[in-house]
N, C-alpha and C positions, 0 to 999 in steps of 0.2 A: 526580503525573507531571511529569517533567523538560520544559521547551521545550528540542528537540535540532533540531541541525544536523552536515548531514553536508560535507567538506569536503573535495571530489574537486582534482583537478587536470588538465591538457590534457598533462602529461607529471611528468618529472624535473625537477627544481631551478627549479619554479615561485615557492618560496616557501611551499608547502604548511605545513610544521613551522612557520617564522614566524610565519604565518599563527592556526596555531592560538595558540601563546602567545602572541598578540596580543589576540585572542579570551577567551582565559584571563582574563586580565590587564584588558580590560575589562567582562568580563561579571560578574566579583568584586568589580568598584566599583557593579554593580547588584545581584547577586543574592545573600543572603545563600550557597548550596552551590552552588557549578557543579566540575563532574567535566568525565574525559575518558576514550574510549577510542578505541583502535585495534582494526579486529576483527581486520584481515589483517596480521601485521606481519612481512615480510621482508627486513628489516634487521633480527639479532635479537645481546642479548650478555646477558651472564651476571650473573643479578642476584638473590645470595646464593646459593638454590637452584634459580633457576628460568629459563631461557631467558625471552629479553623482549624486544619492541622495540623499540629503540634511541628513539626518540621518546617511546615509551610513560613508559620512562627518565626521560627528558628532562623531561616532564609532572611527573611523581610528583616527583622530588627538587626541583625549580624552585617549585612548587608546595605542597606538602607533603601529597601523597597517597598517601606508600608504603602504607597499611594498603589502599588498594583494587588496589597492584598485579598481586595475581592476577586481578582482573578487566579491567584495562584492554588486554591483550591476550589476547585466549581462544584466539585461531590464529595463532601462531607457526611459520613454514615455518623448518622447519631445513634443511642443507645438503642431505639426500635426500628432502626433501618430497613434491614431485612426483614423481620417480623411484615412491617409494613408492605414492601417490595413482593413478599410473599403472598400479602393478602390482598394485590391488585391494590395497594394504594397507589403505587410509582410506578412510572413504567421507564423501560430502559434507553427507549427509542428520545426519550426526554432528557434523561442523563446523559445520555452520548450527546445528544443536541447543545445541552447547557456546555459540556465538556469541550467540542470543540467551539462552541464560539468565544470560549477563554483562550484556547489555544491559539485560534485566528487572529485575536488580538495582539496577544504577546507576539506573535510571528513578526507582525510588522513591525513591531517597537522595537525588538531588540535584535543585535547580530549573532548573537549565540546563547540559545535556550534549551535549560538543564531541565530534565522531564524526569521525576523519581516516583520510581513505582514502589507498592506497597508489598514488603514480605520477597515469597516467590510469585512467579508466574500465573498459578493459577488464582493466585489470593484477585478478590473481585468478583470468581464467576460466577457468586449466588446471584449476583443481581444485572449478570449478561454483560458484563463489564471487566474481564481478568487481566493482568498487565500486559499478557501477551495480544490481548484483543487491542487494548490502550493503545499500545505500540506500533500497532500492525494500521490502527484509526488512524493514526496520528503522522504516519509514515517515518519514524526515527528511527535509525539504528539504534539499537540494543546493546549497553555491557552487562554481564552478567558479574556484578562479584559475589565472590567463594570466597567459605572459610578455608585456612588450608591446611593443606593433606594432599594426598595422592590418589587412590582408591574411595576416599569415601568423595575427594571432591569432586572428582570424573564422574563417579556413581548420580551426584547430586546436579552436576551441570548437566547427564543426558537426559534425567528427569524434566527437567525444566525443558531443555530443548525443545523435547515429543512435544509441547503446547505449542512454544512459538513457532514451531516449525508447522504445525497443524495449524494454525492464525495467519501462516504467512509472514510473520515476521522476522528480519533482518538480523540475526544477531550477527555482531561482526569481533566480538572480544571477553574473553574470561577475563575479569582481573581479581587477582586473588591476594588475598588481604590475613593480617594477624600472622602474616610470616616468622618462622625464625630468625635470626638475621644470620646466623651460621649456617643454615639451611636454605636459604633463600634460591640461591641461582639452582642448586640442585633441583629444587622443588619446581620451580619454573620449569625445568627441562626435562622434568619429567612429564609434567601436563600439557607441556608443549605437544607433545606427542600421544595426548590421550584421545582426539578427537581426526582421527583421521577418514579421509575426502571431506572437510571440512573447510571451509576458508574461514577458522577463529583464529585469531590472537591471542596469547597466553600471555597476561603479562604481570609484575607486582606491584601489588597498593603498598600499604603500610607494616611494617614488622611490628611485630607485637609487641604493647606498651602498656601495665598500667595504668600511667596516668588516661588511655583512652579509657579501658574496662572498668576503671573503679569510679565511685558516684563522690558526688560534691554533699555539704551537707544540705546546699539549697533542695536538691534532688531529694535527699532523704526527707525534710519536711513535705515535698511535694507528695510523696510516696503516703506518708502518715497522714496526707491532709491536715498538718498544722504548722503554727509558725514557729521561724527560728527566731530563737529572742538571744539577747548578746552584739557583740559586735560584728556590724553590717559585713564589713569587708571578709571576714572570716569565712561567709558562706559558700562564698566560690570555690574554697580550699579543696581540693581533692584527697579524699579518705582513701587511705594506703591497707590501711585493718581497720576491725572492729573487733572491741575488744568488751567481753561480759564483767563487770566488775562485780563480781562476785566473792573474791579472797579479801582478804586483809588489804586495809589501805596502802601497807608498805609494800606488801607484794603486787598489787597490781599496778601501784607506782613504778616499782621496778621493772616489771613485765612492759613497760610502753616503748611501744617500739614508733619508728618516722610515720607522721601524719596518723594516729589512732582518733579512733570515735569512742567514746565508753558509752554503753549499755548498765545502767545501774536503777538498783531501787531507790526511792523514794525518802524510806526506811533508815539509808542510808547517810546520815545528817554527815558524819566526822570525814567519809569518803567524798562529798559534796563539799567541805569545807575545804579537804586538802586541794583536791584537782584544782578551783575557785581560786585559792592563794597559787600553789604552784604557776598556774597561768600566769602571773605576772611576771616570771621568768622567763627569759629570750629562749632558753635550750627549753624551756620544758613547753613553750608554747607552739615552739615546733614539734612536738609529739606528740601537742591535746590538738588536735580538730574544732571537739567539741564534746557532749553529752547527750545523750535521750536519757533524761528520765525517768523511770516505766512506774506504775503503782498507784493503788489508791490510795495509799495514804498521804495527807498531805504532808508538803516539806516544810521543817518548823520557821516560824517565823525568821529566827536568827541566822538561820541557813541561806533560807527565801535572799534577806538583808545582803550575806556576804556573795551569794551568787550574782545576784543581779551587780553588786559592787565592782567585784573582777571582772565584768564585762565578757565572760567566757561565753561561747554563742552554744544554744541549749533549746534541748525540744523537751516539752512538758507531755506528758501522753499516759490517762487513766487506763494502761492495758498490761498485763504481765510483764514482767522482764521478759521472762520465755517465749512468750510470745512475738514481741518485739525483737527479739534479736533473732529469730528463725525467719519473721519476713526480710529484714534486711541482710540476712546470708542468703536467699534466695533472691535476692531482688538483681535484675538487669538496669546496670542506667543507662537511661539515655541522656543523650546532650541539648541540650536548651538552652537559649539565647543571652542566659546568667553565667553559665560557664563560661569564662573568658578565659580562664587558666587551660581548658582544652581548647576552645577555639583558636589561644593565639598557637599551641603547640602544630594543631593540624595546619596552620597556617604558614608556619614555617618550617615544620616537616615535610608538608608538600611538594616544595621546591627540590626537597634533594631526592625522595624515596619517588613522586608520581612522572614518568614521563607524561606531561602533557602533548610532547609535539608529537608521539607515537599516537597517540588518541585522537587528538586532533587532523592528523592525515586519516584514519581511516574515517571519518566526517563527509 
């Protein structure tokens, strides 16, 4: 039998997915098999033949677990899931069945199995299935990670609790993530103390980083739904700004600061030639990223020629400027199995910022 843990969260972009491949990544420097699965997964993309998700992904290629990938997601909500689940298509007693007999499986195979759950706690209960139910199915202990704070993150962790604690579930540890790193121990010792008659742990993930929070350019194609063209390796690169190239060539030359993305029209031929040649410069190709190109109009020929020439990696897209650059200021990325520039970071961030052997005893 597997030592499993289940790895809810107090919302969205807690740091959940880091989290696990942090997990991963340390629990493989102990234990000769550790797995992973996801049971609820609604982020889901296409993986050879099989809907998957996106995390599950993430796990299997990073990792190198594709032969267990049909089991590391058993419930995949597709686009009418619930719709469906609503209208007596699915039933739940089915889902929990499929659900754990993935689980039973990996139980045997591996000695230490990462169980991540979607969102917060309650995320699932449309379809009789919430992580805290998951968790409680599954009999894992529970980490909760938080964003951090003090008041809003205690606020956020007894919310969550009232479910698992109404499911019966085991939580045994807050771990609370996007620290400051000047604030860190203070902030731990203050939430240490937020949950009392309580048997939780309070303890810190990762201080806040950048290169975690901001997207690659791969991501931002994913985001637009189209491809990056230019040079391959480039995509990984992590965007630090995004920048509307909207001024004069010279001044938004001057304006770039480490790692930008430019945002520009189409329109824009003499702005396209410069960025295009500067790329071939060591200093300035550390400050170009890349380009989105926004606009209908086409790019002239000559431009077309010198772009593609420079090799600078560029996303073509018939939609506003304006447009385009208000989704990718609102946009969250997430991390995918192409980011290697944050995978290798979390990877060897882990080691010094995650006590494993504190998580590991409460196991």
């Amino acid at each position: 039998m597997a030592k499993k843990v289940f790895i809810g969260a107090t919302g969205q972009n807690c740091g959940k997915t880091t989290m696990s491949v942090s997990l991963m990544h340390l629990a493989r420097q102990k234990y000769q098999r550790v797995g992973f699965i996801k049971p609820i997964g609604p982020k889901i993309e296409i993986y050879g033949s099989m809907t998957v998700d996106m995390d599950a992904v993430l796990m299997a290629k990073t990792f190198g677990l594709e032969e267990d990938i049909a089991l590391m997601n058993p419930v995949s909500l597709h686009k009418n899931f619930t719709r469906d689940y609503l209208s007596g298509k699915l039933d739940c007693h089915a889902l929990k069945a499929k659900m754990i007999e993935a689980i039973e499986v990996l139980d045997k195979k591996f000695d230490f199995l990462i169980i991540e759950g979607a969102g917060h706690c309650g995320v699932g209960s449309v379809i009789g299935l919430s992580n805290a139910c998951v968790a409680r199915t599954l009999n894992a202990p529970v980490i909760i990670v938080a964003d951090s704070g003090i008041g809003s993150t205690i606020d956020a962790v007894h919310l969550n609790l009232a479910l698992y604690e109404k499911e019966e579930a085991d939580v045994r540890m807050v771990l609370v993530n996007k620290l400051r790193a000047d604030k860190r121990e203070s902030i731990i010792g203050f939430l240490s103390k937020g949950f009392p008659g309580r048997k939780i742990q309070v303890t810190g993930g990762f201080n806040y980083s950048p290169i975690l929070a901001n997207p690659t350019l791969s991501h931002i194609g994913k985001l637009l739904n189209l491809p990056v063209h230019g040079d391959p390796e480039g995509r990984s690169r992590i965007i630090h700004h995004i920048h509307l190239g909207a001024a004069s060539s010279q001044r938004v030359v001057d304006g770039l600061e480490e790692a930008s993305l430019l945002v520009l029209t189409s329109s824009r031929d003499e702005l396209i030639v410069t960025l295009s040649s500067l790329y071939h410069i060591p200093t300035y190709r550390e400050k170009i990223v890349g380009l989105v190109i926004a606009g209908h109009v086409p790019i002239s020929e000559i431009s077309q020629q010198i772009l593609d020439d420079s090799n600078i990696p560029y996303i073509r897209i018939h939609e506003t400027t304006a447009k385009v650059f208000t989704a990718l200021m609102e946009d969250v990325a997430k991390i995918t199995a192409e980011d290697q520039e944050k995978i290798n970071w979390i990877k060897a961030n882990a080691e010094n910022e995650i006590d494993f052997e504190a998580i590991d005893a409460l196991l």
